[in-house]
N, C-alpha and C positions, 0 to 999 in steps of 0.2 A: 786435633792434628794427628797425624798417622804416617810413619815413613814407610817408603817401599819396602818390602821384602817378597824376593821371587818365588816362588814355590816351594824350589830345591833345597831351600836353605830352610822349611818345617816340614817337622813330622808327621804332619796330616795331609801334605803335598797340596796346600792350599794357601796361595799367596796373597799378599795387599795390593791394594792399588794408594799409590803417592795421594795425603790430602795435606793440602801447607797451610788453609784454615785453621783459624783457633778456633774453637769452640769458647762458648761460655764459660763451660767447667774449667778450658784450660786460662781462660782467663782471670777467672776467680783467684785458683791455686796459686800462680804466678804473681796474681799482686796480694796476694794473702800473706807474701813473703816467707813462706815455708820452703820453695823452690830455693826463691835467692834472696835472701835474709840482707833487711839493709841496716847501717845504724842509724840513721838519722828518721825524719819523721815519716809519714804520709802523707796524702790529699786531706786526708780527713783531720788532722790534727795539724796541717800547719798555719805560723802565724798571717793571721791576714796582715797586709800594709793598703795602706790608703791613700792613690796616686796625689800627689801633690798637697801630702800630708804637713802642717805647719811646723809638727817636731819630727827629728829622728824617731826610729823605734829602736831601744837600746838592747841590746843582748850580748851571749858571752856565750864561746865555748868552753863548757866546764870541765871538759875530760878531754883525753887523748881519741884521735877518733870519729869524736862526737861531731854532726852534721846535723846544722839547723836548715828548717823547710819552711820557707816563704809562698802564699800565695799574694797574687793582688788581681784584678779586674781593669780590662785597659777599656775604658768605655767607647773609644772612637780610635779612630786608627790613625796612627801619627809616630811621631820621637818620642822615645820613652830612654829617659836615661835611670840608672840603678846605680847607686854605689856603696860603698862604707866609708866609714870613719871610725880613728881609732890606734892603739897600741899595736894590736894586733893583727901578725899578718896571714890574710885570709886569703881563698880565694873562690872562686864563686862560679856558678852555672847558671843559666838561663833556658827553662823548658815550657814549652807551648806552639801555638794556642791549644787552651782546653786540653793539655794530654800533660802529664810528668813525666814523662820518659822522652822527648823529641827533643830533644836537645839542639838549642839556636844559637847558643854564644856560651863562652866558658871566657873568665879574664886571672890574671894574678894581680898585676900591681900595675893597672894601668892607672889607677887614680892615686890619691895623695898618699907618698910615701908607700908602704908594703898596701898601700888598702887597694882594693876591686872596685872596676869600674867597667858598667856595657852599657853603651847607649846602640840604640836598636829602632828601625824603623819595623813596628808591629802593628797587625791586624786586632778590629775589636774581640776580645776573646778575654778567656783567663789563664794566666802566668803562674808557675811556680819558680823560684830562686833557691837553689842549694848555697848555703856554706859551710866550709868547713877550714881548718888551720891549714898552713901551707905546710906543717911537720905532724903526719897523723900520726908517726909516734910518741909524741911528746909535746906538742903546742896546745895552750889553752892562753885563755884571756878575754877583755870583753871588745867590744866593737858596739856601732853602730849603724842603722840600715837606712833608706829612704828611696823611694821609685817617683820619679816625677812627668812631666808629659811636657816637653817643651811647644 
């Protein structure tokens, strides 16, 4: 990527031409998270879930902050609802197909009590889920997860 700059404005009187392309490199650096430093997880380290899985998957925010990273695999395209359960109050993001950054739905407390809830009509593809406490300064506790396909 490369922004314009007209001539007048270098010392060598030799300007750019606008390119709004990323490059590879610039995509590297970018999700290499040295640009823009996340707390929670990755593509690569988040926990898988297992659509229309028999148990919850149980988890906990253990610090102030902290932001846990869901994937799952929607194998056909359909309802797909997501929610928690739990003490604590969470609230949640929804990114896909196949990308963490495209952002589809965000909830706080549409499901039971403070917990999160999106049901979503989604394409075959793969899904990531943020969560993180409704108080990044101060909220921790456990929850649990579950994606199903109605």
């Amino acid at each position: 990527m490369l922004y314009f700059f007209p001539a007048s404005w270098m010392l060598n009187g030799i300007g750019t031409k606008a390119n709004e392309v990323l490059s590879a490199m610039d995509k590297a650096f970018v999700a290499g998270a040295k640009m823009y430093p996340k707390t929670g997880g990755t593509a690569s380290n988040a926990v898988e879930l297992i659509v229309n899985a028999k148990k919850r998957t149980p988890a906990s925010i253990g610090k102030p902050g902290e932001e846990d990273l869901y994937r799952f695999a929607a194998p056909t395209d359909g309802r797909y609802v997501i929610d928690t359960l739990g003490p604590t109050d969470v609230v949640m993001k929804l990114f896909g197909p196949n990308c963490e950054t495209a952002l589809i739905a965000e909830d706080d407390d549409s499901g039971l009590d403070t917990n999160a809830r999106i049901a979503a009509d989604l394409v075959k593809g793969d899904y990531f889920v943020q969560i993180r406490h409704y108080s990044r300064q101060s909220g921790i506790g456990k929850y649990s997860i579950k994606v199903r396909k109605l």
